[in-house]
N, C-alpha and C positions, 0 to 999 in steps of 0.2 A: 786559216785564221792566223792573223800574228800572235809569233810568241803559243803557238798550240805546242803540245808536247807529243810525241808519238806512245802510241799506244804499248804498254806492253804483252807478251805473247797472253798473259790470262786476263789482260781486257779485251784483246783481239776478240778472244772465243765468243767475248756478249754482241760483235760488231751488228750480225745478224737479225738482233732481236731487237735496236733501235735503240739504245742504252744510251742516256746521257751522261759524258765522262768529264771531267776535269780535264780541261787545256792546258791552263795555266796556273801560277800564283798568284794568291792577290799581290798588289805592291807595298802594301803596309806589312810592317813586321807583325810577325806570329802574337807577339805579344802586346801587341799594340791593341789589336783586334778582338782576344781574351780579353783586356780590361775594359773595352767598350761592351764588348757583350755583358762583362761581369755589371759596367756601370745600368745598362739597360735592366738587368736580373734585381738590381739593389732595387730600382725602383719598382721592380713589378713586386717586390715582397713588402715595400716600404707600405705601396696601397696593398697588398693582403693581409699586412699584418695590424694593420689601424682598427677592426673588430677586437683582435684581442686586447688593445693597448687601451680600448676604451668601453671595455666590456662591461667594468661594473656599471656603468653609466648608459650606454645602450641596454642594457638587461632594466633595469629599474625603470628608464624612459617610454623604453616599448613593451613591460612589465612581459617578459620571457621567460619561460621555464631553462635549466639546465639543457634538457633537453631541445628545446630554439634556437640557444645560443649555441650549441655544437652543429644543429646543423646550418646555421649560417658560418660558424666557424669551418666548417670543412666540405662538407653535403652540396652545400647551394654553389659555393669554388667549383668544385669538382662536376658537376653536372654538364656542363658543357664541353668544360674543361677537358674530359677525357671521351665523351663520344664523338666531338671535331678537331678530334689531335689527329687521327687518322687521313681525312682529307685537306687536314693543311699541312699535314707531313707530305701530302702525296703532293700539295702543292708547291714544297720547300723543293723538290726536286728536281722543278722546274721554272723556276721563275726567278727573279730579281731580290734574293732572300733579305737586302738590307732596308729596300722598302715594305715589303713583307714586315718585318721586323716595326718598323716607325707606325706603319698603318695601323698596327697590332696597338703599339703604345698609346695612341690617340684616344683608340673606342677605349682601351681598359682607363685612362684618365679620366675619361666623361663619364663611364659607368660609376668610377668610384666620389666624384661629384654628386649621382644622383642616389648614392648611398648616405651623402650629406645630408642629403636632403628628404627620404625616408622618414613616413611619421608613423609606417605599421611594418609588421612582421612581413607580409607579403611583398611588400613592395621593395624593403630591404633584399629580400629575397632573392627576387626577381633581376635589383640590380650586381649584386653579387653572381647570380648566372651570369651576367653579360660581364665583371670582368673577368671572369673565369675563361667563356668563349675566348676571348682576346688574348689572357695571358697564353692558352694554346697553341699559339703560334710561335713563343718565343727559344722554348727548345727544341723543337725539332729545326726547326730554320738556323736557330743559334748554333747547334752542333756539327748541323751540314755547314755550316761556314767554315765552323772552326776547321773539320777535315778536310777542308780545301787547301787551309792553311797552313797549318802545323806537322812538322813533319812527323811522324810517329813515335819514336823514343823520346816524343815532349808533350805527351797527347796526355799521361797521366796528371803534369803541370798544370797543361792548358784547361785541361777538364775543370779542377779544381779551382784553377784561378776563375772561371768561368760561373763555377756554384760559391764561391765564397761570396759571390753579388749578394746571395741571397740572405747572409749572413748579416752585410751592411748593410742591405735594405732592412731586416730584422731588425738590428742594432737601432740604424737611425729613424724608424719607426717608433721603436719604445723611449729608447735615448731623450729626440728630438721631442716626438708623440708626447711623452709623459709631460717634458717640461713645456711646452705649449698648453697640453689640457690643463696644469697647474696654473700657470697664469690665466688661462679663459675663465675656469673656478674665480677664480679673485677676482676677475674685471666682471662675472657676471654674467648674463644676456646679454647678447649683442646684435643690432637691430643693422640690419645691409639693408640698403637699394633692392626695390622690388622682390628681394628673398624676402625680408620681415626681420623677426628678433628669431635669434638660430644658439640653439645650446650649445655649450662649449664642445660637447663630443662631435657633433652639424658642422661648426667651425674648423676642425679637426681636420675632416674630410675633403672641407673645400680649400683649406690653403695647404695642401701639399701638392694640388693638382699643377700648378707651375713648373714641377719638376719632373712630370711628365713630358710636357711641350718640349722641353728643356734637353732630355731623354731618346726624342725623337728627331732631335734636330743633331745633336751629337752622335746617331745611326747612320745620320745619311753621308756624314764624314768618309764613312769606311768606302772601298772602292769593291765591287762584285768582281770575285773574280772570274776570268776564264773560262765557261764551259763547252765544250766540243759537242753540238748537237747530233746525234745524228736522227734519221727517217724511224720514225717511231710512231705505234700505233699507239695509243691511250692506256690501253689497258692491261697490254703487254710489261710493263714495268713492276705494277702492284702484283700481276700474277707469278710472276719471277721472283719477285720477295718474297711472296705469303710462300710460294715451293721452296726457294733458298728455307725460309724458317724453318717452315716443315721439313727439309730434309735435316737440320739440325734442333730438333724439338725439345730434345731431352736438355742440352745447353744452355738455348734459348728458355725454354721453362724453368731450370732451376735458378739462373741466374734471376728469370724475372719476380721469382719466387724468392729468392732471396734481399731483391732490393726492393720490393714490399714493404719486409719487415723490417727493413732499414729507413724507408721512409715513417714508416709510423711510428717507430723509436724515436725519429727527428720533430714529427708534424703532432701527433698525438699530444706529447705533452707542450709542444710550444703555443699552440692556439691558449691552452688552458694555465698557462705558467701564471702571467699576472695576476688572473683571479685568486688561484692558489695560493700565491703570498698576501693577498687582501686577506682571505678567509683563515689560513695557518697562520698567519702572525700578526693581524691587524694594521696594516698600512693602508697607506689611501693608496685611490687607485693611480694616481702621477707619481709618487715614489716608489709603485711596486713594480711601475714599467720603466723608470728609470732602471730599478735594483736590474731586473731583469736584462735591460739593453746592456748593463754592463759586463755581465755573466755572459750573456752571448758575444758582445765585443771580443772579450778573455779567450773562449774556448771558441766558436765556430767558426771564423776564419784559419783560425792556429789548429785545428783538428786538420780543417779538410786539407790545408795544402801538405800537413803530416800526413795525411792517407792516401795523396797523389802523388806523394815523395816515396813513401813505400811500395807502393805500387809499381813503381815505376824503378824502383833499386830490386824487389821480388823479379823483375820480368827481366833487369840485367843479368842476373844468378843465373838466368834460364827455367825460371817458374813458370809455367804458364800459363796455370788456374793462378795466375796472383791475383787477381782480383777475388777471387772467394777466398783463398786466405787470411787478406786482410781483411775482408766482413768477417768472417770467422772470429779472427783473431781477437778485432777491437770491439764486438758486438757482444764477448764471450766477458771482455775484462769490464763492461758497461755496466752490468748487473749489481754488485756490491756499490759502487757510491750511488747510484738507484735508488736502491734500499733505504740507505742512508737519508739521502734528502727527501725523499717521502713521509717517512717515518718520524724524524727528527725533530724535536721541541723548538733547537737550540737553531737561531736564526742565521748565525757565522758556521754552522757545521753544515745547516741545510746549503747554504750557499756555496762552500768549498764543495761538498760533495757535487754539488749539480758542476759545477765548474767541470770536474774533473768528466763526471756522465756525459755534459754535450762534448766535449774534447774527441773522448771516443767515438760516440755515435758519428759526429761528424768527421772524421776520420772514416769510417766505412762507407759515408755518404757517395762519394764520387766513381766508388767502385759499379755500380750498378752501367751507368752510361759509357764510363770508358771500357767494361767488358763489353758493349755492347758493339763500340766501335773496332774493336779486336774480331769478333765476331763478325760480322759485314760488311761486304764489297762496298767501296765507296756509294755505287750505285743507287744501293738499296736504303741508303742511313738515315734520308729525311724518314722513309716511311718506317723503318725499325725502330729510331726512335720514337716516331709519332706512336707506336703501338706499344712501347715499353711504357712512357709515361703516361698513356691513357688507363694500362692496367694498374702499375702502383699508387697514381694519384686515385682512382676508384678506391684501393685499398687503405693508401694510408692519408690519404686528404680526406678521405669521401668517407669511412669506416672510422677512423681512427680517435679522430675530436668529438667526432658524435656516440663512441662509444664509450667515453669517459662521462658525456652527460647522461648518458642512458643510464649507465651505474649507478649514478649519483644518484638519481631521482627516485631510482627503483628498488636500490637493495643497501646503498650507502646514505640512508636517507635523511643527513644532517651535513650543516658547515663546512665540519672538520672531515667531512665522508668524502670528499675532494682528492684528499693523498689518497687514501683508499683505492680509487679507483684509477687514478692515475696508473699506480703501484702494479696494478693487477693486468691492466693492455701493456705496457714495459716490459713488463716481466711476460706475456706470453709471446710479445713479438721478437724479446730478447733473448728467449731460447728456442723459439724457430729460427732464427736469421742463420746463428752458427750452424745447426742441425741441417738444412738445406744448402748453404753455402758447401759445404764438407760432401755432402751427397752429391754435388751436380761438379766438384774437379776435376773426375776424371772424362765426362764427356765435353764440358768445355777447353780442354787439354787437344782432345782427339778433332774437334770441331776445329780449334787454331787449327791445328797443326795439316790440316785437312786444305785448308786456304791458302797455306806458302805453295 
């Protein structure tokens, strides 16, 4: 193949078993290719995060308990989400990952259109499964790109610039979100061609779907690169991985065990942020998602390429568990402004404090995926990823949101029982994350060191 690369002596060893390797480079820069994927991620968070941004108003329209709206905030995402990350990881590892990728975007745009258009709980339901299926595809595919391309001492960057998408899709979700549903409020019902007259939150839904299209047309820009086929049975790959894992379990487990609780540090309280300043301080629901988009603007992009930066200066030192150091570290110092904005009367303290809470959390954010690629043969990465993020998103997408309205309903059972419950998953996934990160150092140490 032109432009193939030769094999080195420890990919030689997999020749036998049919392994497909990287030939080449893509031709686009490393970094080119990061902001596309990052641009793809913004959008896939921009439609997951439109339930929260118009929560008060989907909850009151399709009259939902706390308990409905968490698990459409996190449950009904996650359901697909994490039992077909597994064969589309298997499939990231073989096939044409930048259509992969576009195809993905297409169905989760049309899904979150017929979330526009939802006039019951099941049905909302039902279309949040299917974008959930869809967004499935786009990390493990997204990641195996990326280690196609990146060379490794920029892998902690690339990670980070890669999940910060998900930060601007957040932002211009709430940003965008609020100040759109704010003008739909004021202009009213508004009556479309063959849909009918569509409530503002319905409206919502269906004019962000353009930048889906938009999304998937700017994927196919990118160029596939290089991979060296060789003679390969089907099932020989996935059993190579699931052994590779299993021969590194303890690693692999604590890591995945600690980015868990770093995702639902992250996910937990963002599905439920906007309501919480509806209900703690009385705003409407378009200035409490503006307030919000701008809190996260502030602090989750600026955390996480601080926790790809560290990471990535730890692993120059010669650390090797650096990835669980810094969830350690920044997961440990999260807890006091936590508190704070939970707790807090005072609407500019609440705010400052969260500021400073997502900075860190998202700072620990990136550690979870980029241990994983330290961890695993190029080979194996569509499907490690695919089974990393099918077990955290279970955890902290699928658990997480729905366990803040389970509180709520049940044992915090007013308004203001909101912080409450918040305060209570925070806090216990914010002293797991350090406690396990710390436990699993020294066998993800021995694991690296096991692979040079």
């Amino acid at each position: 193949m032109d432009g193939a690369r030769p094999l080195d002596p420890q990919h030689q060893h997999g020749d036998k078993y049919g392994l497909m390797w990287r030939a080449g480079r893509a031709e686009h820069s490393p970094w080119f290719v990061a902001s596309v994927l990052a641009g793809c991620y913004a959008i896939a968070f921009l439609d997951r995060a439109l339930v929260s941004v118009a929560g008060a108003s989907i909850k009151h329209d399709l009259s939902l308990s706390d308990t409905q709206f968490g698990l459409l905030s996190g449950t009904a995402f996650v359901f697909l989400y994490a039992l077909c990350g597994l064969p589309l990881g298997w499939l990231a590892d073989r096939t044409d990952r930048r259509r992969m990728i576009a195809l993905a975007i297409l169905v989760w745009t049309a899904m979150t259109a017929v979330c526009g258009l939802s006039e019951t709980f099941p049905s909302f339901f039902a279309a949040r499964v299917g974008v959930g299926f869809a967004e499935a595809a786009l990390l493990p595919a997204g990641m195996s790109l990326l280690s196609s391309t990146v060379p490794r001492p920029q892998m902690g960057r690339s990670v980070a610039i890669f999940l910060m998408g998900a930060a601007f899709g957040n932002a211009a979700a709430l940003l965008g979100g609020g100040a759109l549903l704010i003008c739909f409020e004021h202009a009213g019902p508004i009556s479309l061609p063959i849909l009918g007259v569509l409530s503002p939150w319905k409206l919502l839904f269906l004019v962000t779907c353009p930048l889906g299209l938009a999304a998937a047309a700017l994927m196919a820009t990118i160029r596939e690169p290089c991979r060296l086929t060789i003679a390969t049975t089907e099932g020989s790959v996935l059993r190579r991985a699931v052994g590779h894992i299993g021969a590194y379990r303890a690693a692999y487990g604590f890591l995945t065990a600690a980015t868990c609780c770093t995702l639902m540090l992250s996910q937990a309280q963002a599905a439920w942020l906007p309501l919480f300043y509806v209900r703690q301080f009385g705003l409407q629901p378009g200035h409490s998602a503006i307030l919000v988009g701008l809190m996260f603007l502030t602090s989750v992009p600026t955390g996480q390429f601080a926790g790809g930066m560290l990471t990535d200066h730890l692993q120059a030192r010669g650390i090797a568990a650096a990835p669980h150091v810094a969830i350690a570290l920044c997961t440990s110092l999260s807890l006091p402004p936590a508190i704070l904005f939970c707790t807090t009367h005072d609407l500019g303290v609440s705010e400052a404090a969260y500021v400073l809470f997502s900075f860190l959390v998202s700072a620990s954010t990136p550690n979870g995926l980029l241990g994983l690629q330290l961890l695993t043969p190029e080979r194996y990465q569509g499907i490690a990823s695919a089974m990393l993020i099918s077990i955290v998103s279970l955890v902290g997408v699928g658990i997480g949101p729905a366990a803040v309205g389970f509180l709520t309903d049940h044992f915090f059972r007013e308004e203001h029982g909101l912080g409450a419950a918040l305060l209570s998953v925070i806090a216990t996934a914010g002293l797991a994350a350090p406690l396990v990160a710390i436990l699993g150092r020294r066998s993800f140490a021995c694991a690296v060191a096991a692979r040079r």
